[in-house]
C-alpha positions in Angstrom: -15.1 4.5 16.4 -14.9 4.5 12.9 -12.9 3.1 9.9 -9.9 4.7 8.6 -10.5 6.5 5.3 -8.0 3.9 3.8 -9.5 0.5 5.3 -9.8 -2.3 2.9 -13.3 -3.0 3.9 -16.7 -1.8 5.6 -18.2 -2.6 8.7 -21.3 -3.3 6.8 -19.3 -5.7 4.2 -17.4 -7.2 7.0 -20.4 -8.1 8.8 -22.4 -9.9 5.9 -19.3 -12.5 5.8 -19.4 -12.9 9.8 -23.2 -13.4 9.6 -23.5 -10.6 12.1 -27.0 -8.9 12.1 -26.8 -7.4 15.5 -25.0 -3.8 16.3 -23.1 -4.3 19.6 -20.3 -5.4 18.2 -19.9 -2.8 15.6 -17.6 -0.6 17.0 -15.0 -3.5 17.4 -15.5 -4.5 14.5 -14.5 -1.3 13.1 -11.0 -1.7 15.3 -10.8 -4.5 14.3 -10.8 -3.5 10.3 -8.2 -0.8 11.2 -6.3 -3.3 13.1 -6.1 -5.8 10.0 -6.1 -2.9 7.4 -3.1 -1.8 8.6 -1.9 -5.2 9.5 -2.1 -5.7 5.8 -0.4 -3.0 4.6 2.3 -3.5 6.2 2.7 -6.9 5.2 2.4 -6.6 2.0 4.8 -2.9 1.9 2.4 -0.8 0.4 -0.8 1.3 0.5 -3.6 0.0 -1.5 -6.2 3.7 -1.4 -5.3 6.1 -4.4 -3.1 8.5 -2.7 -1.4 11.1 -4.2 2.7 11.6 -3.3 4.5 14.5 -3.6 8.5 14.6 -3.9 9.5 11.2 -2.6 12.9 11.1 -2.8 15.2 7.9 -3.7 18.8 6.6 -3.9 20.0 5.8 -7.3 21.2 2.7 -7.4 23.7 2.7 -10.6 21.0 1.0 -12.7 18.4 1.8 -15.1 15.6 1.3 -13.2 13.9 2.7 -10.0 11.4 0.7 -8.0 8.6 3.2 -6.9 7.0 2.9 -3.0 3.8 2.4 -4.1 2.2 1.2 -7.4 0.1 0.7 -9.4 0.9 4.1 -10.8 -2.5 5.7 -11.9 -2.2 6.9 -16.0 -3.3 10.1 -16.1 -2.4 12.1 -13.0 0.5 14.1 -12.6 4.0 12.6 -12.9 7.1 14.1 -12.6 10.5 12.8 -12.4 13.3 15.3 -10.9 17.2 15.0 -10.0 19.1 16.9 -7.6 21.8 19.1 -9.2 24.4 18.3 -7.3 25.7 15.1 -5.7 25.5 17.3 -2.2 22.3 17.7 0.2 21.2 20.6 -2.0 17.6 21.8 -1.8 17.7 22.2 -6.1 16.4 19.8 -8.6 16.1 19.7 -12.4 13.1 17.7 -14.1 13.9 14.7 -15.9 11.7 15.1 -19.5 10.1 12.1 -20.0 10.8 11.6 -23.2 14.0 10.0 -20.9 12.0 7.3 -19.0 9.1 4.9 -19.1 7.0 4.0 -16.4 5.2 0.7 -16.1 2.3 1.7 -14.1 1.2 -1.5 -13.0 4.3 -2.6 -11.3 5.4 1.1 -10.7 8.6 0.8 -12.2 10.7 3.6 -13.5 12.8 2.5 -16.7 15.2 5.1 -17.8 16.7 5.5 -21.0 19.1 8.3 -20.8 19.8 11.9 -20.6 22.6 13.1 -19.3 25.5 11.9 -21.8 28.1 11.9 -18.8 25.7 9.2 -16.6 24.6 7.3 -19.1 21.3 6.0 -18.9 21.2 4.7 -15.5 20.2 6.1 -12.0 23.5 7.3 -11.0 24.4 5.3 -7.6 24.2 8.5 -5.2 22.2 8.9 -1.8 18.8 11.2 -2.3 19.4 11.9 -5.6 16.1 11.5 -7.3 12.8 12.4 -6.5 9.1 11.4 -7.9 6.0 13.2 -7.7 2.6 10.8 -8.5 -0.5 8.7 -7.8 -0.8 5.4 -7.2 -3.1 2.8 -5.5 -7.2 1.5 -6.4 -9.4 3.7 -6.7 -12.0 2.3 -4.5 -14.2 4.1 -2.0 -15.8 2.7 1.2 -18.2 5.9 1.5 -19.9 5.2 -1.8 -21.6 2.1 -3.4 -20.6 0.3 -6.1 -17.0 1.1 -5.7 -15.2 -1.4 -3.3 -12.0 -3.5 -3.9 -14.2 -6.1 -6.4 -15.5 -3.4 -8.7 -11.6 -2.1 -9.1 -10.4 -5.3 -9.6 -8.9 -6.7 -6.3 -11.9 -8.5 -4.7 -9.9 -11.2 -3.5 -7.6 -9.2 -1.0 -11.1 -7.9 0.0 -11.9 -11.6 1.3 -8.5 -12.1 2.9 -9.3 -9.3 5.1 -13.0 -10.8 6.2 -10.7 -13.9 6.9 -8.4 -12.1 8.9 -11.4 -9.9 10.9 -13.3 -13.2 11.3 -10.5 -15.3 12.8 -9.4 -12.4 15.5 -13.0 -11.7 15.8 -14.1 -15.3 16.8 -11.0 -15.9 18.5 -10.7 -13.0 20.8 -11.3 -13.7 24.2 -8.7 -16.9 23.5 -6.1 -14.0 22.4 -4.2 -16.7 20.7 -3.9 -14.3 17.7 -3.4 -10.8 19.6 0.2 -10.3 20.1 -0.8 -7.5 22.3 -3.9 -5.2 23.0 -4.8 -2.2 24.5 -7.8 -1.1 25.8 -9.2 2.4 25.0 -7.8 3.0 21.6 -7.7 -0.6 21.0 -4.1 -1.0 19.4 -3.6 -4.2 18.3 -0.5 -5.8 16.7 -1.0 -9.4 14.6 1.2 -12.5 14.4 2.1 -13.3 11.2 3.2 -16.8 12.7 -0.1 -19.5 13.2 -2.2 -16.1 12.3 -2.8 -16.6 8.2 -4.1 -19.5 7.2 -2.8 -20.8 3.5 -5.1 -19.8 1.4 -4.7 -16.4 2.9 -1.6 -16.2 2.6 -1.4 -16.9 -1.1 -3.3 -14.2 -1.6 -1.4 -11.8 0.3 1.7 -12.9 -1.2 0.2 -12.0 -4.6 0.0 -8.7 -3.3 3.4 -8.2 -1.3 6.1 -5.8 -3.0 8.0 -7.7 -4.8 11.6 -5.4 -4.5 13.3 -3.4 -1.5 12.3 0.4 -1.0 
């Protein structure tokens, strides 16, 4: 077993806050990173690992400002705002120049400021009418030292995480936090309820989405 390329810790990192020296455990311990990973991620609505999106599409909603997926948005890399040409399911778009919108990466917002005289400057309320192309997320790396969630700035989500592996890992044979668990691939879905303790959950909360999709 190993961790998922996108996992918010290491096995090695993970086991230096449990005080585990020893290697039987190590290959739950690496479910039990994915498990919380991806516990974590969908908690907070988003994916933390620099990923790179191509043509998400996105109602407008009759305002001026459309609330990106993921965020922050990463200055620098390719972004591209485009609108369908017609209000139908029509496979043709028309780039937005950006000279019409600003972004503000860190909460990966797009502000618009008009461009078509007849739709003022607003994201015309109409289903699938916009889509984004662009990077966003930390650009950490488990593979490579020196570059984990502290060095880009989000160390204390890191330690939620250790939290979260520590409390299912000292807990497990009680399963009072394992909704359910199978054995062979180990799939394992968390209980938000009696699961996060308070000072975990303020930190998670600091990193939840703040808006809808």
């Amino acid at each position: 077993m190993s961790v998922v390329d996108y996992a918010l810790t290491t096995r090695a990192r993970a086991k230096t806050f449990l005080d585990i020296s020893g290697t039987a455990d190590d290959d739950l311990i690496d479910r039990l990173i994915n498990a919380v990973t991806d516990f974590v991620e969908r908690f907070c609505d988003r994916r933390f690992k620099q990923t790179d999106y191509s043509n998400e599409v996105y109602d407008g909603n009759g305002t001026n400002r459309l609330f990106l997926r993921q965020y922050p948005v990463v200055s620098g890399k390719t972004f591209t705002l485009e609108r369908r040409d017609s209000y139908y399911n029509e496979d043709s778009w028309s780039t937005i120049d950006s000279e019409h919108y600003f972004v503000k990466e860190d909460e990966g917002i797009i502000i618009y400021v008009g461009g078509i005289v007849s739709e003022g400057a607003v994201f015309v309320k109409a289903p699938q009418h916009y889509r984004v192309t662009y990077t966003a997320g930390y650009n950490f790396d488990n593979k490579t030292p020196g570059n984990t969630l502290e060095d880009v700035g989000i160390g204390d989500l890191e330690v939620a995480v250790w939290k979260l592996i520590g409390k299912l890992y000292n807990n497990r044979k009680l399963s009072t936090d394992v909704k359910s668990e199978r054995l062979g691939d180990y799939a394992i879905t968390l209980q938000k309820e009696g699961m996060i303790e308070p000072e975990v959950m303020e930190i998670l909360l600091k990193y939840k989405r703040p808006y809808e999709h």
